[in-house]
C-alpha positions in Angstrom: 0.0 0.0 0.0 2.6 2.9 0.7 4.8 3.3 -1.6 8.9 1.3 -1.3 10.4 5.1 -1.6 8.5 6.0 1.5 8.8 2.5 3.6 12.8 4.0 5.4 11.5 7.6 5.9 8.4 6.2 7.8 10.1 4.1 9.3 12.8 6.7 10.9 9.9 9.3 12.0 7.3 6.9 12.5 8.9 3.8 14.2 5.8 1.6 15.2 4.0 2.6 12.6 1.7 -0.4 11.3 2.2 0.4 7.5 0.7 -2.6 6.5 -2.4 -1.7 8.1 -2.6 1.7 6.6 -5.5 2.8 4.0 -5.7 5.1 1.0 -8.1 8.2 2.6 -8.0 9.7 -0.8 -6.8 11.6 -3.6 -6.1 15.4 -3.9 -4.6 17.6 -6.9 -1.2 15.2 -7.4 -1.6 13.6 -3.9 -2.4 10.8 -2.3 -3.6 10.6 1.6 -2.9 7.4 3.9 -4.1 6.9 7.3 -0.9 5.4 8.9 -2.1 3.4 12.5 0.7 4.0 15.0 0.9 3.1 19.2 -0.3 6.0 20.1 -2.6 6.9 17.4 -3.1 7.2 13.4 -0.9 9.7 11.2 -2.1 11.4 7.7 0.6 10.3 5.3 0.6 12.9 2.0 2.6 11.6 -0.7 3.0 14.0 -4.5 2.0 11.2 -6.6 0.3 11.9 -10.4 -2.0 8.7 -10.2 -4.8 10.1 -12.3 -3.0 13.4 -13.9 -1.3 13.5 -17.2 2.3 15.1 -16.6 3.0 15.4 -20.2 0.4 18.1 -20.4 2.3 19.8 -17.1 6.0 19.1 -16.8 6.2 21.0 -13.6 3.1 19.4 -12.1 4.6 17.3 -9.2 7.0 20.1 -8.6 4.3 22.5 -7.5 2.5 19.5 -5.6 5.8 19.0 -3.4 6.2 22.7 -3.2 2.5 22.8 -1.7 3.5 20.4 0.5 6.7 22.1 2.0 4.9 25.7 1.9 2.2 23.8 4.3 4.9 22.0 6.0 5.7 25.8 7.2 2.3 27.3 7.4 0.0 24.4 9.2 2.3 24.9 12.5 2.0 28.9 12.5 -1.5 28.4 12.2 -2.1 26.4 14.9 -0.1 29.0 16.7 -2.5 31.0 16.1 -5.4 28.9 17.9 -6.9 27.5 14.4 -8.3 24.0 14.3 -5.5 22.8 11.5 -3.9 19.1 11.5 -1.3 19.3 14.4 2.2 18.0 14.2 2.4 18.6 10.4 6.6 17.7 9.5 8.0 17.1 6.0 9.6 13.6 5.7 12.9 13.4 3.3 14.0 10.0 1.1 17.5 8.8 0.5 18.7 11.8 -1.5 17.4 14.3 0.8 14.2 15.3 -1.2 10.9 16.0 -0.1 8.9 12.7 0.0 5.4 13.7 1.9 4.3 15.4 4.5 2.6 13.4 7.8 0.0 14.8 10.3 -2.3 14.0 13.0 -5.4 13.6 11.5 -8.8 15.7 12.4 -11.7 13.1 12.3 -15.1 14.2 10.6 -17.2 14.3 7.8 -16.9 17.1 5.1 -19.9 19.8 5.7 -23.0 18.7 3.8 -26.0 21.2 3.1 -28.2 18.6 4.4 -26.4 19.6 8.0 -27.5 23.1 7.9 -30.4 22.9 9.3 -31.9 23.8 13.3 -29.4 24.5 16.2 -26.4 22.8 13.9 -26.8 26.0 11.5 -26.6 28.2 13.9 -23.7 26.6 15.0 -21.5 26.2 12.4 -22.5 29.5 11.3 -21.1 31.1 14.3 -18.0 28.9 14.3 -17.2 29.0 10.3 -17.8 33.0 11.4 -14.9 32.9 13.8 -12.6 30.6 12.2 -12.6 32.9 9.0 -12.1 35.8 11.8 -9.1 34.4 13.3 -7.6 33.2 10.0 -7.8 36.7 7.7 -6.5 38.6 11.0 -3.2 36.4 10.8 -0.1 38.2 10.2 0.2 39.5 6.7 3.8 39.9 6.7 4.5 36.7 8.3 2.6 35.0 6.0 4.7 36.1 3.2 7.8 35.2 5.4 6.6 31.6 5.3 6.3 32.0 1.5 3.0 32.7 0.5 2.6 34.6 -2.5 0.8 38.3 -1.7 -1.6 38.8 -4.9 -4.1 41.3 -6.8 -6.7 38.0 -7.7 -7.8 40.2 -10.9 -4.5 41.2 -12.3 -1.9 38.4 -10.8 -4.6 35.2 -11.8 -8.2 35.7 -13.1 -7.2 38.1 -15.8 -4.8 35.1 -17.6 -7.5 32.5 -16.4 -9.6 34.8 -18.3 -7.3 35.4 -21.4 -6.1 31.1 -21.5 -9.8 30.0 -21.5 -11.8 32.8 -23.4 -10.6 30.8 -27.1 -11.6 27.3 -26.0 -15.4 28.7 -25.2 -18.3 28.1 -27.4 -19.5 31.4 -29.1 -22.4 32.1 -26.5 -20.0 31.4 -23.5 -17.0 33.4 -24.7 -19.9 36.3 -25.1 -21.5 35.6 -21.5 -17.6 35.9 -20.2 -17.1 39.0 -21.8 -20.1 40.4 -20.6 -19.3 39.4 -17.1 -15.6 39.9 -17.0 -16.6 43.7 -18.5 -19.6 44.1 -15.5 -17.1 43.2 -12.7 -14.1 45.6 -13.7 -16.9 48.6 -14.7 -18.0 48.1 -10.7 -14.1 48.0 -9.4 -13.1 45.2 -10.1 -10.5 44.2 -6.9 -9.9 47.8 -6.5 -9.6 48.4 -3.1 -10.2 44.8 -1.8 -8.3 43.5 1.4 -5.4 41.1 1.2 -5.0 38.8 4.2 -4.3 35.5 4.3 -7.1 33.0 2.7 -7.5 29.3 2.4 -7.9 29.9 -0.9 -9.7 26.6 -1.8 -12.7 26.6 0.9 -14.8 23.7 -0.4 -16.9 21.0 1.7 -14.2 18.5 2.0 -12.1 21.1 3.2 -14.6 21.9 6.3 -14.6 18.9 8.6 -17.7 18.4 11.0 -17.6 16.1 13.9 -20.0 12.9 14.4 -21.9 15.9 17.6 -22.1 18.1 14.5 -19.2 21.0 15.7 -17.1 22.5 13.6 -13.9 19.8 14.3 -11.4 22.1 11.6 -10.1 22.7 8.5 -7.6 20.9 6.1 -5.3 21.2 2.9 -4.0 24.8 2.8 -1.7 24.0 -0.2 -3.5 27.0 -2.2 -3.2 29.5 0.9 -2.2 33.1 -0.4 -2.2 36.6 0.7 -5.5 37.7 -1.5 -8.9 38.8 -1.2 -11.0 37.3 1.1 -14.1 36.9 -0.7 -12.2 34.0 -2.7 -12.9 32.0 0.4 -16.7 33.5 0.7 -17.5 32.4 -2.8 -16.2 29.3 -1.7 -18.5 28.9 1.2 -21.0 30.1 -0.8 -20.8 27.5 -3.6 -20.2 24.7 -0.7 -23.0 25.9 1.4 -25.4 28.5 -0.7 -25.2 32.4 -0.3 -28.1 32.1 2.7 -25.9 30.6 4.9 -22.5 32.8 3.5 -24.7 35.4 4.6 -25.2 33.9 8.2 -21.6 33.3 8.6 -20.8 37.0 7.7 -22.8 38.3 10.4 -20.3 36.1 12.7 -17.1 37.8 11.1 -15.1 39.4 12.8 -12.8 41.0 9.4 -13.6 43.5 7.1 -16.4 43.3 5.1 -15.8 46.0 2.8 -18.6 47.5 0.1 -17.3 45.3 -2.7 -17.0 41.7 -0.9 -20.3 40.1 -1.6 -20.1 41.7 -5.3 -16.4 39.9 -5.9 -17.3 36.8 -4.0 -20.3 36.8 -6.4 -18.2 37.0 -9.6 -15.7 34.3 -8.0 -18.7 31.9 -7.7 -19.8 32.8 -11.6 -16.8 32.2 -13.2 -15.3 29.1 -10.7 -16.0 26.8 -13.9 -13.1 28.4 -15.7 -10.8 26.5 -13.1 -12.1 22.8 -14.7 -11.4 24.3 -18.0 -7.7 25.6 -17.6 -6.6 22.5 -15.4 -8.9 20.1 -16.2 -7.1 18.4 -19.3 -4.2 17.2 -16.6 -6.9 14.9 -15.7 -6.6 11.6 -17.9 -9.6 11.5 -19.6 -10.4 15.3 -19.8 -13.6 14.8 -18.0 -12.9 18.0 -15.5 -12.4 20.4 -18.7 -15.6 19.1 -20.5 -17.5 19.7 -17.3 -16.5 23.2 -16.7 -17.0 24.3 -20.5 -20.4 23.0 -20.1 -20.9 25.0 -16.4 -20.2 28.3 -18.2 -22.6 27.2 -20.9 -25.0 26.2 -18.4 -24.2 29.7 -17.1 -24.6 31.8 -20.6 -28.1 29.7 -20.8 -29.1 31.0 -17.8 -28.4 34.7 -18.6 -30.1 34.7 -21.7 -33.3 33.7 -20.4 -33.1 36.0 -17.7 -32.7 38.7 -20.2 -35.5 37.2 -22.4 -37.6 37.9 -19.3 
């Protein structure tokens, strides 16, 4: 099950490790997760590994997984630090030649967050605490953040405007015109002008939000797109996880800045999320992930038109 390269490693850091009890917990972009049962407790094994992305297509694909790996490797401790629910005892393990092999961690047991939970005293719940865990994660350090090497970015200028520009040519004619149409309505309003930058998950999704078996908040997991950036990025991704109701609920928990423009960008981060699937979704072997996302913006040009038809 775990792979020969990572057998010596595991065995200097974890010595009673039972690695041929461990299990495959799952897959994440050019990862795979083990649960790795020790004495005194199970360890999250993260190895780079492209079992399901084609490299040829990305050269430098398992170079940016490991180097989200050692940029968490930093980050996940700081945070805790801080007092956020993150997987403790995050390390970096090394193999024979002194590269980075996988990352291991305590795990946090739960479910992902389900719209089907939201519901009663667990909404209000989770609202308040999803309120104060995006509190006490934007408020953390800027500079040190960028000391741990985060990057510190304008989302408009410094990524959607070339996720813009890559896609707009593989659209079908009544997409690229919804895009333009959009792309054109949220820089006339501001665009990011004047948005915050603090630090943000930066990939807020429901298998990112863990929920114990009591229904609490238990914490969140896989910061390997954390940046310095606009907070609404992780607001439209509550939003799509969860629905803008409860994004709303959770904002009246937050403790950051909620400046004019957040629930505008948040709103254009949510319309456009499908250009993601179309930029990276050829890595995946059978192309499945771009198809899908070409067909959510078209889904998304449908929708406009018969709203203006109306």
């Amino acid at each position: 099950m775990i792979p020969r390269k990572l057998v010596c490693p595991l065995r200097a850091t974890l010595p009673e490790a039972d690695l041929d009890a461990a299990t495959v917990l799952g897959e994440g972009w050019a990862q795979v997760a083990y649960r790795v049962p020790t004495a005194d407790g199970d360890w999250v094994l993260r190895h780079p590994q492209l079992t399901k992305y084609d490299a040829t297509k990305h050269p430098d694909l398992l170079a940016m997984a490991v180097a989200d790996l050692e940029r968490e490797a930093r980050l996940l401790p700081a945070l805790a630090e801080h007092g956020l629910p993150v997987p403790p005892g995050m390390r970096l393990l090394h193999d024979d030649g002194g590269q980075i092999a996988g990352t291991i961690h305590r795990p946090i047991d739960g479910e992902p967050v389900a719209r089907a939970m939201l519901v009663g005293g667990t909404r209000t719940r989770l609202a308040a605490a999803f309120g104060a865990f995006f509190t006490r994660l934007h408020a953390f350090p800027r500079d040190r953040a960028v000391t741990l090497g985060l990057k510190d970015i304008d989302l408009w200028k410094d990524e959607y405007c070339g996720l813009v520009e890559f896609c707009r040519p593989l659209l079908a004619a009544r997409s690229r015109a919804w895009l333009d149409v959009t792309v054109e309505r949220f820089l006339a309003e501001g665009g990011t002008t004047g948005a915050p930058r603090v630090l943000i998950h930066g990939d807020i999704g429901p298998e990112h939000l863990l929920i114990s078996p009591d229904r609490e908040f238990a914490g969140s997991i896989d910061f390997g797109d954390a940046m310095v950036a606009d907070p609404a990025l992780d607001f439209a991704g509550l939003w799509l996880a969860c629905r803008k109701p409860f994004m709303e609920q959770v904002l009246t928990h937050y403790g950051g800045e909620i400046d004019p423009g957040l629930r505008r960008r948040a709103g254009f981060y949510v319309e456009v999320v499908g250009l993601y699937q179309v930029r990276y979704g050829d890595l995946v072997e059978d192309g499945r992930e771009h198809t899908s996302g070409k067909r959510r913006i078209a889904a998304r040009a449908a929708a406009a038109t018969r709203r203006g038809a109306r």
